[in-house]
C-alpha positions as CSV (number, residue, x, y, z in Angstrom):
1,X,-67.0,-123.3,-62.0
2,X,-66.7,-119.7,-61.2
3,X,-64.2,-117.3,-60.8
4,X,-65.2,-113.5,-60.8
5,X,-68.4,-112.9,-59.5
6,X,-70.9,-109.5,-59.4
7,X,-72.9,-109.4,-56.3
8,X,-75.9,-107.7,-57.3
9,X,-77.8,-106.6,-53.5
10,X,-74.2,-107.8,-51.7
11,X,-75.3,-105.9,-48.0
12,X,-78.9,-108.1,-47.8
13,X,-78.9,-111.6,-45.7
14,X,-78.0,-113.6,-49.6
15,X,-75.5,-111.0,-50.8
16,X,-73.7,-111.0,-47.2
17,X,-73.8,-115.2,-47.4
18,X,-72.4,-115.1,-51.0
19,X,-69.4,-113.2,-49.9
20,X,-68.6,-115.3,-47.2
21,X,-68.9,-118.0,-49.7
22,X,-66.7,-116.5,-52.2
23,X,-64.2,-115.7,-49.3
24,X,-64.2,-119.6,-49.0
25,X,-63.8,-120.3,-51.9
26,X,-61.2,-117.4,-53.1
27,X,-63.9,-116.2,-55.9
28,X,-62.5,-112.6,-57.0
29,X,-65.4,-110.2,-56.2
30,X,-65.3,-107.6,-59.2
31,X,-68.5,-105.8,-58.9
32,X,-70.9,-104.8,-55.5
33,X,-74.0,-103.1,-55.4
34,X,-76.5,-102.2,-53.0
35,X,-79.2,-99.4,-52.1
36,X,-78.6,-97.3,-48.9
37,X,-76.0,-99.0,-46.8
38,X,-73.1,-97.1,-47.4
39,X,-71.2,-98.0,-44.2
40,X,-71.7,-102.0,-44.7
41,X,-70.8,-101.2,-48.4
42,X,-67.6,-99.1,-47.8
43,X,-66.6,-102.3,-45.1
44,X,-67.1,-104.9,-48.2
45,X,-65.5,-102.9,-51.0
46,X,-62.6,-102.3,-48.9
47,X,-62.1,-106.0,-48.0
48,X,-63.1,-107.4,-51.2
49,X,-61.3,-104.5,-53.4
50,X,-64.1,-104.9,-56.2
51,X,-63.7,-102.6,-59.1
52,X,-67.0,-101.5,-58.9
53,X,-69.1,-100.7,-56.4
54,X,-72.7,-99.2,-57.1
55,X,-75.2,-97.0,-54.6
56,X,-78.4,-97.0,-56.7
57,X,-79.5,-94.3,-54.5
58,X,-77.8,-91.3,-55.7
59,X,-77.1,-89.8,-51.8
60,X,-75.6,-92.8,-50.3
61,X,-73.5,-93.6,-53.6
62,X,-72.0,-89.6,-53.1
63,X,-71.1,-90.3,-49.7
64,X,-69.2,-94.0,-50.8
65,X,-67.4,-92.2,-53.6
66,X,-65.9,-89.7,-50.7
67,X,-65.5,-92.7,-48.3
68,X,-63.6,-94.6,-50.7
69,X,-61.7,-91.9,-52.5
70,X,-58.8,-93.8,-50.8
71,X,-59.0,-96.3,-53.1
72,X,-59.2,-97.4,-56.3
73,X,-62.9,-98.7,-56.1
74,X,-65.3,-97.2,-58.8
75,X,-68.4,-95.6,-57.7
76,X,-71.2,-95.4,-59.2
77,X,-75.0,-94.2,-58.2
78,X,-78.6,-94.7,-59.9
79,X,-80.8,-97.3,-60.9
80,X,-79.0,-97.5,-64.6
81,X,-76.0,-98.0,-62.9
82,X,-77.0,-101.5,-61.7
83,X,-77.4,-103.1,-65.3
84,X,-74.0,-101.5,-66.0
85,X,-72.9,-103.7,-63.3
86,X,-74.6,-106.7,-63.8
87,X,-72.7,-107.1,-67.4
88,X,-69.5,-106.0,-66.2
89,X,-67.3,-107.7,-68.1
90,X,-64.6,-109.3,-66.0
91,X,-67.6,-111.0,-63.7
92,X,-68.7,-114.5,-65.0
93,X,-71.1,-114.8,-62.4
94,X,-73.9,-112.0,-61.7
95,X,-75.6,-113.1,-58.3
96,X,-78.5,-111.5,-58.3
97,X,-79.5,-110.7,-54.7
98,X,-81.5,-107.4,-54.8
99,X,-85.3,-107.5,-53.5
100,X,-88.3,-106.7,-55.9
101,X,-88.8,-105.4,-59.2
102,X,-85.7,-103.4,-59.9
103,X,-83.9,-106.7,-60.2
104,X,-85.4,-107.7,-63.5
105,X,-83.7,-105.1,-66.2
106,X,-80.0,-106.1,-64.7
107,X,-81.2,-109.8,-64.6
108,X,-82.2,-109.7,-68.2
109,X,-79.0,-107.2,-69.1
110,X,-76.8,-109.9,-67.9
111,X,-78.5,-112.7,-69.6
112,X,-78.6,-111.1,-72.6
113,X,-74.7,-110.6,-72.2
114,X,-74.3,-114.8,-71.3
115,X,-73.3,-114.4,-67.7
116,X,-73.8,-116.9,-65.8
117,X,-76.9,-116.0,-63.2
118,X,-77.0,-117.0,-59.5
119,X,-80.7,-116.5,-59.2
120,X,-81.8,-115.2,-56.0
121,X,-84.7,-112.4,-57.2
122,X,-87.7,-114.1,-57.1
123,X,-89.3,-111.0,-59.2
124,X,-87.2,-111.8,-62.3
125,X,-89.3,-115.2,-62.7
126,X,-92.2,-114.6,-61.5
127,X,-93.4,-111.5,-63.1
128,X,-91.3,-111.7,-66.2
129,X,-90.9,-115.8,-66.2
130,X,-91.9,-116.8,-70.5
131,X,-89.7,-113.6,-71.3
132,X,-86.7,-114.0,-68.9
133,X,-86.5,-118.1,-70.1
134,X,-87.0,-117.1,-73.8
135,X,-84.3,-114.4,-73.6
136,X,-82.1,-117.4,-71.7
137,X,-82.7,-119.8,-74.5
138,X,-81.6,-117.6,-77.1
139,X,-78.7,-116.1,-75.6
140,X,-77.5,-120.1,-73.9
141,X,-77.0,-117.9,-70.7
142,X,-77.6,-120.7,-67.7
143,X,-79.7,-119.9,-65.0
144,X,-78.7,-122.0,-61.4
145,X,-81.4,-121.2,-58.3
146,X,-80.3,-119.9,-55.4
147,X,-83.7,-120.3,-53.0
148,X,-83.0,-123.8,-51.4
149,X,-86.4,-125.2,-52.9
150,X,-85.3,-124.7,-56.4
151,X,-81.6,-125.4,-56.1
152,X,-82.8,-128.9,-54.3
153,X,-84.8,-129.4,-57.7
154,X,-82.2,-128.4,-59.9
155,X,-80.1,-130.5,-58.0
156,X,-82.4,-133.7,-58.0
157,X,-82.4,-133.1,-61.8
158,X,-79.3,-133.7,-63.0
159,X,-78.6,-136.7,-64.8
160,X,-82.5,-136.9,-65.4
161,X,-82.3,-137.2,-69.3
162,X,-85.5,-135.9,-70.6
163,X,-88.4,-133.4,-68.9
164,X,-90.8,-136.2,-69.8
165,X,-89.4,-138.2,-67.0
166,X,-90.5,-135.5,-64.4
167,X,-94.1,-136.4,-63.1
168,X,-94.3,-133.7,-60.6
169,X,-91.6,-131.3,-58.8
170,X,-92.9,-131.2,-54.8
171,X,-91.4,-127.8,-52.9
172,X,-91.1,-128.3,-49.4
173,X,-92.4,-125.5,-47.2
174,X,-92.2,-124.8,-43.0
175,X,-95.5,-123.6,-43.1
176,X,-94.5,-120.2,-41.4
177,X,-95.0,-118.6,-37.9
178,X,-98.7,-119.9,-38.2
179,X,-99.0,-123.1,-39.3
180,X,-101.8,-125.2,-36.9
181,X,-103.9,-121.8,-36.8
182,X,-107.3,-121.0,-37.8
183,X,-108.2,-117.7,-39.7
184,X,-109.4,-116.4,-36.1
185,X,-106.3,-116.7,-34.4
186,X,-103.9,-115.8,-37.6
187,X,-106.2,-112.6,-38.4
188,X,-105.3,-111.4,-35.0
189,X,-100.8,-111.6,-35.5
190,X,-99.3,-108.6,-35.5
191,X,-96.1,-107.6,-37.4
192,X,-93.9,-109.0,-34.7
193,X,-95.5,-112.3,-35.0
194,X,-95.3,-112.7,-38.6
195,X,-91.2,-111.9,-38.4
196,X,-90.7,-115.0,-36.2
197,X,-90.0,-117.5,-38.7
198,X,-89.0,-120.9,-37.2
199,X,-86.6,-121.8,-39.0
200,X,-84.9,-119.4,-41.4
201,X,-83.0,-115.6,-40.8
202,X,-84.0,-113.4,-43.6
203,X,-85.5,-109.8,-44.5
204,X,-88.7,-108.7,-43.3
205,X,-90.4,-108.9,-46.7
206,X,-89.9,-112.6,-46.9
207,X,-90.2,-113.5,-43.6
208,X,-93.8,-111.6,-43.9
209,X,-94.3,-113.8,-47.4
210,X,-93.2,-117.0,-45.7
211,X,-96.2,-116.5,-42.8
212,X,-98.6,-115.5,-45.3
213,X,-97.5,-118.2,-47.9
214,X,-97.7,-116.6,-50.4
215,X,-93.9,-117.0,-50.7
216,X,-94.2,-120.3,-51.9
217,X,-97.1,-119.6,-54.1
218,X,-94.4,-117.3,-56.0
219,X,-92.1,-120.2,-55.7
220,X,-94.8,-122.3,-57.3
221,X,-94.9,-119.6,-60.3
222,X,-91.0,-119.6,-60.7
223,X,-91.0,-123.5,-60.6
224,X,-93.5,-123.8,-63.5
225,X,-91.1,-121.1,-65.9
226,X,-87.9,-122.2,-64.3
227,X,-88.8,-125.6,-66.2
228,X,-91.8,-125.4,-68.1
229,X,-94.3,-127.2,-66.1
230,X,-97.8,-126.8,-66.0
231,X,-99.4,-126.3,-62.2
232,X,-100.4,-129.6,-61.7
233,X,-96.9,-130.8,-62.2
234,X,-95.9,-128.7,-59.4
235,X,-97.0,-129.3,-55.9
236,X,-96.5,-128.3,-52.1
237,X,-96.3,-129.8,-49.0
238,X,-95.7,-128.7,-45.4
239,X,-92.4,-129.7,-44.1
240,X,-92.1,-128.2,-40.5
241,X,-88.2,-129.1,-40.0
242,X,-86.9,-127.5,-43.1
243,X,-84.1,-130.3,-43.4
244,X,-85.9,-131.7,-46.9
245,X,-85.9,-128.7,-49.2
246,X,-87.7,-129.9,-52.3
247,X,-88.4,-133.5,-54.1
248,X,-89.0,-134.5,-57.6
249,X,-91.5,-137.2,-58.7
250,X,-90.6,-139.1,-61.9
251,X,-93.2,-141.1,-63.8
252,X,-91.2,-144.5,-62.8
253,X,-92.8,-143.9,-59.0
254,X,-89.2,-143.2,-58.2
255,X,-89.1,-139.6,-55.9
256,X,-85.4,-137.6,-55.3
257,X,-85.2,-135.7,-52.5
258,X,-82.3,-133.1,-51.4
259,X,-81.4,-133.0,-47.8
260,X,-79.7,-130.7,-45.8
261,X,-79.0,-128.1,-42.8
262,X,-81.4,-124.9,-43.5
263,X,-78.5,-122.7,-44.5
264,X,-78.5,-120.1,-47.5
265,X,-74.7,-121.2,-48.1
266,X,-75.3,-124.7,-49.4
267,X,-77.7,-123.5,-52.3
268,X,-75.0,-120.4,-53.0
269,X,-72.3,-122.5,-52.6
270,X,-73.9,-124.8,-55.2
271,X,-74.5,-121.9,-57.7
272,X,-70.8,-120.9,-57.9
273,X,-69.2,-124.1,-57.9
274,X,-72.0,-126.2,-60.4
275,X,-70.9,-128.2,-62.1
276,X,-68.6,-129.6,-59.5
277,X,-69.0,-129.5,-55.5
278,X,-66.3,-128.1,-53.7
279,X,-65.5,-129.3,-49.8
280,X,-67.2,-126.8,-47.2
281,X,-66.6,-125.7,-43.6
282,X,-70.2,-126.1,-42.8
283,X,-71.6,-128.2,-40.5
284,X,-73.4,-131.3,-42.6
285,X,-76.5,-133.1,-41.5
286,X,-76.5,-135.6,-38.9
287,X,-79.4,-137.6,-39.7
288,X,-79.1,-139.4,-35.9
289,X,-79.6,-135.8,-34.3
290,X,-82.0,-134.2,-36.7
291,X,-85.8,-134.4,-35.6
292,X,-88.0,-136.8,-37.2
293,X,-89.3,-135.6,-40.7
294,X,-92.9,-134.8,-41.2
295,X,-95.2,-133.7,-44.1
296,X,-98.6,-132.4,-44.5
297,X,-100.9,-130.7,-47.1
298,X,-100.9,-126.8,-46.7
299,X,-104.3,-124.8,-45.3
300,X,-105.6,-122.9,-48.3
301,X,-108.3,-121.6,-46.6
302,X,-106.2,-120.0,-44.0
303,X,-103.5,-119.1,-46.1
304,X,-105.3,-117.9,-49.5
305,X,-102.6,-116.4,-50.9
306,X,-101.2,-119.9,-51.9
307,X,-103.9,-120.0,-53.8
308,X,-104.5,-116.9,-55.0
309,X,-100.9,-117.2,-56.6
310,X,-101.4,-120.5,-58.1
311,X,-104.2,-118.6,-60.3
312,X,-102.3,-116.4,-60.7
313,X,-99.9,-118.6,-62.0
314,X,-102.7,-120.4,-64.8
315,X,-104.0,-116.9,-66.2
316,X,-100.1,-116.6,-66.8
317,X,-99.2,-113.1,-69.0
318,X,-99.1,-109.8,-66.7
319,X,-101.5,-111.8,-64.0
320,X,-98.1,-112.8,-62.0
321,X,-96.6,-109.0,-62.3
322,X,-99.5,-107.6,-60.6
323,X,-99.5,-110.5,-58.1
324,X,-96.1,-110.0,-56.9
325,X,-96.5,-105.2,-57.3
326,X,-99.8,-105.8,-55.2
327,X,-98.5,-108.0,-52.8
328,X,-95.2,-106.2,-52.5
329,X,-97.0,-103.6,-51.6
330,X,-99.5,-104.6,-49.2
331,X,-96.9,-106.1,-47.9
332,X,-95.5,-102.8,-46.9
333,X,-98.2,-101.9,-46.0
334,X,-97.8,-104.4,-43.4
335,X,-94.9,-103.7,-42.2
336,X,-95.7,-100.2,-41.5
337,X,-98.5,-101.1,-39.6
338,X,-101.3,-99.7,-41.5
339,X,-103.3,-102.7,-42.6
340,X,-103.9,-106.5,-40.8
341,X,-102.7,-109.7,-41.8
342,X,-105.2,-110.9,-44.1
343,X,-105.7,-107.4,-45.9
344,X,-102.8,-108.3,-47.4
345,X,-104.5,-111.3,-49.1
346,X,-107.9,-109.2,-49.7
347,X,-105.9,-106.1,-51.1
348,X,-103.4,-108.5,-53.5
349,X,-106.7,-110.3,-54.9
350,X,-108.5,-107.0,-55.3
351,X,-105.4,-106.0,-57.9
352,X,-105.6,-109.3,-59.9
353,X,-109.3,-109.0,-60.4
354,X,-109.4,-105.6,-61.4
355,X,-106.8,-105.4,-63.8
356,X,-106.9,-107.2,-67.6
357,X,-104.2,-110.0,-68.1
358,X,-102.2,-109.5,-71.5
359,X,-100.4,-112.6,-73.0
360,X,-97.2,-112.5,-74.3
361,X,-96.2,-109.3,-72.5
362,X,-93.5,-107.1,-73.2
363,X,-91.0,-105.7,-70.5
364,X,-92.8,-102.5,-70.8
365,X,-96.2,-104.0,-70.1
366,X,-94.7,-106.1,-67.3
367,X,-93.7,-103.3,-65.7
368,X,-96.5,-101.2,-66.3
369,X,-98.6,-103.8,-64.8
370,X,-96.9,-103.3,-61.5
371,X,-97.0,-100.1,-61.2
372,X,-100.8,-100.1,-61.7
373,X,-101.1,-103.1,-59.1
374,X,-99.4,-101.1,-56.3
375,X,-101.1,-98.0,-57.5
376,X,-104.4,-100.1,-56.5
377,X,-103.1,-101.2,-53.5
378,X,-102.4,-97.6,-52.1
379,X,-106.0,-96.5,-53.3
380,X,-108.2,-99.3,-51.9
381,X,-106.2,-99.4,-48.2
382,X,-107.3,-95.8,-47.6
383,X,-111.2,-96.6,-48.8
């Protein structure tokens, strides 16, 4: 179980749910990071008392350092400083929490040092996935899912003795804002529309992901290096109620499913306290009051970017880093209200066909690959 963690994006919806875990639990919280926030970071270092708290932008982490010169919090500003914090050495646990690419060099940093990692980052796995589980393998560092899909598969896996015994790992998915839509009516949602997800709170990026699915075509891609599974051992269906968050098919006909209330704090909770279970003041599910539990196959012809990841996902190398850098960027795109709904799709597939896939990347070519996919991006929304 753990006892000191490093909260690695600790003022975003996962980091903010991970302290109130580790408040429940009485984790010591040594290290906290985050990006702009300086007032929601000065209110967490000052409860939590870490010893280090990181800004990695450079203004914001100036303006902590004088906020909490008080104290004797360490601050700390930049990008390098986040991989000093994710190997801290009195944290056992490195929650990784931040958003996008600049979670991968801490998340390798602090396998490499045998942390144990509370993997929330989708980016670590999906652009970086044979390199991230190779590095794991050699250092023994263990690597417990955070997202509710793949903790609900980690947790149907335990006591499953051998791999061979999985037939096929099935993620659940709400199907998003638009699910029952045809292209005609989700080509006209606006921004507003895509951030009403029905069932979850979370950023905007993800929500955006979610209505697009393209989130769960990256979940698909981090499923398949999480445990080495080929695509068509990994499958989706539609679950509108969210109260089933993934299953796992073994060759026997026998199917596990994990059940629960759609709350980030189980799956955290989970992550900390693995391999025990610790009591928790949440609500559990009442399976008399819950909705009825239904299931369909998702629309790829409405939501391409399922599929378009699941490619993705076969071509393997590079092909998933310039996925997730164009999408991440069209996405923003999005956001800021210069490009539709399914540009997003067209823009993301113009990146993976025009750049070459290299095999057996290194982290230098991973990340090279993203730049040039968002580069892309930027060019071909103004053509």
């Amino acid at each position: 179980m753990t006892n000191t963690i490093a909260v690695l994006g600790s003022t975003g919806s996962i980091g903010r749910q991970t302290l109130d875990v580790a408040n429940q639990l009485g984790l010591r919280v040594a290290v906290l990071t985050a990006h702009t926030r300086v007032e929601q970071m000065e209110k967490q270092a000052r409860k939590f008392r870490p010893r280090l708290a990181v800004m990695t932008d450079e203004t914001a982490a100036r303006d902590l350092a004088v906020r909490l010169s008080d104290t004797d919090v360490r601050v700390m500003g930049g990008q390098a400083a986040l991989e000093e914090a994710a190997v801290f050495s009195e944290a056992d646990t490195v929650v990784t929490a931040v958003v996008g690419m600049v979670g991968l060099k801490p998340t390798l940093a602090a396998i490499r040092e045998k942390k144990r990692i509370a993997l929330a980052n989708k980016e670590t796995l999906v652009c970086a996935g044979e390199l991230v589980m190779d590095v794991a393998e050699e250092s023994g560092a263990e690597m417990i899912p955070v997202d509710s899909e793949h903790s609900a598969i980690f947790q149907c896996l335990q006591g499953c003795a051998d791999k061979r015994e999985v037939k096929r790992l099935i993620l659940t998915c709400s199907g998003g804002p638009f699910y029952g839509m045809n292209r005609i009516e989700a080509g006209k949602m606006t921004k507003a529309d895509a951030l009403k997800h029905p069932n979850w709170k979370m950023g905007p990026k993800i929500t955006v992901d979610c209505a697009t699915l393209m989130n769960k075509g990256l979940e698909v891609i981090e499923a398949m290096r999480l445990y080495r599974l080929p695509l068509e051992q990994v499958d989706v269906v539609i679950h509108r109620q969210s109260i089933v968050h993934s299953l796992v098919e073994f060759r026997d006909g026998a199917v596990l499913a994990q059940l629960g209330t759609p709350d980030m704090r189980l799956p955290i909770r989970y992550a900390m306290t693995y391999p025990e279970r610790e009591e928790s003041p949440l609500e559990p599910l009442d399976l008399l009051s819950c909705p009825p539990l239904t299931f369909d196959r998702p629309d790829r012809e409405v939501f391409p970017c399922l599929a378009l990841a699941e490619k993705a996902a076969v071509r393997g190398g590079t092909a998933c880093a310039v996925l997730n850098g164009a999408n991440e960027k069209a996405v923003q795109l999005f956001l800021e209200g210069k490009i539709g709904f399914y540009d997003i799709f067209y823009l993301t597939e113009r990146a993976v066909e025009a750049l070459p896939v290299v095999k057996k990347p290194t982290l230098e070519e991973i990340l090279a690959a993203d730049q040039a996919a968002r580069e892309i991006v930027s060019k071909e929304h103004l053509a």
